[in-house]
C-alpha positions as CSV (number, residue, x, y, z in Angstrom):
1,X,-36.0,-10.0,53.7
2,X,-34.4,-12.6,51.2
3,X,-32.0,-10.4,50.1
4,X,-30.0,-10.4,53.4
5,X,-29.6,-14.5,52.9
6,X,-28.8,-14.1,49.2
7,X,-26.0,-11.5,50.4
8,X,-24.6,-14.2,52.5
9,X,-24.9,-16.7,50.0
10,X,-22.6,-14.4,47.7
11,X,-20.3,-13.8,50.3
12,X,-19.9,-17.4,51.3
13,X,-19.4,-17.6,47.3
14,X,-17.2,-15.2,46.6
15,X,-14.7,-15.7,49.5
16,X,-14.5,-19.6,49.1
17,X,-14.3,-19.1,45.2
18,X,-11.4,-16.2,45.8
19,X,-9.0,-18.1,48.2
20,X,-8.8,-20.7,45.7
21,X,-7.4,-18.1,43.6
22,X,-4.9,-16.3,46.4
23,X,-7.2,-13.2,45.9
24,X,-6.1,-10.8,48.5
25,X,-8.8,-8.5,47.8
26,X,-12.9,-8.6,45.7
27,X,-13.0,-5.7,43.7
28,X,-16.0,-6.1,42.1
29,X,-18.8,-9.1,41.7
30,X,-20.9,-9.4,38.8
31,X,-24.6,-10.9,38.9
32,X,-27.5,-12.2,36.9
33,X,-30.7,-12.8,38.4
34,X,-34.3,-13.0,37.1
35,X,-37.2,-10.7,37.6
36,X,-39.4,-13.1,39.1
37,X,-37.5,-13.4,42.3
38,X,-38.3,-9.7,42.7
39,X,-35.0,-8.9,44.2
40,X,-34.5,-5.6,45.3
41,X,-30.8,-4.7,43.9
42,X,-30.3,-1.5,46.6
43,X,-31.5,-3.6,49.7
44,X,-28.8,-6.6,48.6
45,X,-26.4,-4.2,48.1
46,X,-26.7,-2.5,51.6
47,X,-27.2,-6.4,53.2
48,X,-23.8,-7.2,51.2
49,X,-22.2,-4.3,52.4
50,X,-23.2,-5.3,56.0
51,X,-22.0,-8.2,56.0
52,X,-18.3,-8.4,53.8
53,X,-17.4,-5.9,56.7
54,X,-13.4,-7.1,57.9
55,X,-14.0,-9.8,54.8
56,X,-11.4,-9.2,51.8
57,X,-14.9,-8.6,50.1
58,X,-15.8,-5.6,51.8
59,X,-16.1,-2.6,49.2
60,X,-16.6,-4.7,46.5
61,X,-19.3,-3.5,44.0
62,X,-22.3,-5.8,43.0
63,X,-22.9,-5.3,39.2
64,X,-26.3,-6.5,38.7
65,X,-28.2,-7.7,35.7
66,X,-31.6,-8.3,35.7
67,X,-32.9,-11.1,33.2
68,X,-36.8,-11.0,31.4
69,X,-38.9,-13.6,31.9
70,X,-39.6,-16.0,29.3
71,X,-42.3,-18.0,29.3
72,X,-44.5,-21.0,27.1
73,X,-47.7,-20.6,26.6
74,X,-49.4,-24.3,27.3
75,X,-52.3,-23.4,25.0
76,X,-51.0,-22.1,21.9
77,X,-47.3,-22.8,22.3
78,X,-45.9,-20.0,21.9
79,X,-42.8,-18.6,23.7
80,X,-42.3,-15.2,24.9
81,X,-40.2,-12.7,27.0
82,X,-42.5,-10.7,29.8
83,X,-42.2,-7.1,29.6
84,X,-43.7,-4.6,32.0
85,X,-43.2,-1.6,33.7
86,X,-45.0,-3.4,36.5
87,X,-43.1,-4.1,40.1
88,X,-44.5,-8.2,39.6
89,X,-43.7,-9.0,35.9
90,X,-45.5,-12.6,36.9
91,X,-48.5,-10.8,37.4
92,X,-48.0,-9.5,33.3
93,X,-47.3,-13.0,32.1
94,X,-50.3,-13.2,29.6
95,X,-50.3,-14.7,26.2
96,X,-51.6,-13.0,23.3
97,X,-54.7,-16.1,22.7
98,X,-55.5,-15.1,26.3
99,X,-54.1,-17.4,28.0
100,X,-52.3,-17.2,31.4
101,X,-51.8,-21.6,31.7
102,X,-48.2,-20.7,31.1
103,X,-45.0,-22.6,31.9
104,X,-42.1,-20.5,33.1
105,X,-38.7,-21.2,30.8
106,X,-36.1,-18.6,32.6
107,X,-36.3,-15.5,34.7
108,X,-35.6,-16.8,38.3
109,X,-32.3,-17.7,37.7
110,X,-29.5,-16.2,40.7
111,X,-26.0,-16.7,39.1
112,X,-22.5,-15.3,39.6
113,X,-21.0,-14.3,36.7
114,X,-17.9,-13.2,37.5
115,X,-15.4,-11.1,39.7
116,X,-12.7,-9.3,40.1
117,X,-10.0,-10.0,42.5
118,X,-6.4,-8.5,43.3
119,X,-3.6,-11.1,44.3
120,X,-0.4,-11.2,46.0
C-alpha cells in the first residue's frame, strides 16, 4: 500500500513546513498528484488520518486534485492529455496515428500545494 508511505511523507512535510511557521494547529492540506500513480484518494486519507493521530496535524482535511496525463507521441509528435473513464489511464494512452511509442510529459507528479495552519 503506497499510500500509507505517501501519508507519512505529507506528515513529515507538513509538520516540519508548519513549525517553521509557529503553526499551532493544520487545518487543512491541499494536494496535486497525477493519475498515473493511481493513488487512491480515500485509502490516503484514512492512512493520514492514522497516522497525524496526537500530531498538530490530526483532523486536518486532504484536499486532493488529480492531474491528466499528458503525453508526446514519438511518432507523429503530437501532444495530448489522456482521458478515460478507465481505473489505469496509462493503459488509454494511445495516439490518434495509432501509436502507443509515447513519452510521458506530466501526470505523476505528488506536490503540496498549500495549507492551512492556525498560530499562536
Amino acid at each position: 500500500m503506497h499510500e500509507l508511505s505517501l501519508a507519512d511523507g505529507i506528515l513529515k512535510t507538513v509538520l516540519q513546513a508548519a513549525e517553521k511557521e509557529g503553526a499551532t494547529k493544520i487545518k487543512s492540506i491541499k494536494i496535486e498528484m497525477g493519475e498515473i500513480l493511481l493513488v487512491n484518494a480515500e485509502q490516503l486519507t484514512f492512512c493520514f488520518d492514522v497516522i497525524s493521530k496526537d500530531t498538530i496535524a490530526e483532523g486536518a482535511e486532504l484536499d486532493i486534485t488529480y492531474l491528466k496525463p499528458r503525453v508526446l507521441c514519438n511518432k507523429c509528435r503530437k501532444e495530448f492529455e489522456i482521458v478515460s473513464d478507465n481505473d489505469l489511464p496509462i493503459l488509454s494512452m494511445i495516439c490518434e496515428c495509432g501509436s502507443n511509442d509515447l513519452t510521458v510529459l506530466s501526470g505523476r507528479e505528488f506536490n503540496i500545494k498549500s495549507m492551512k495552519i492556525e498560530e499562536d
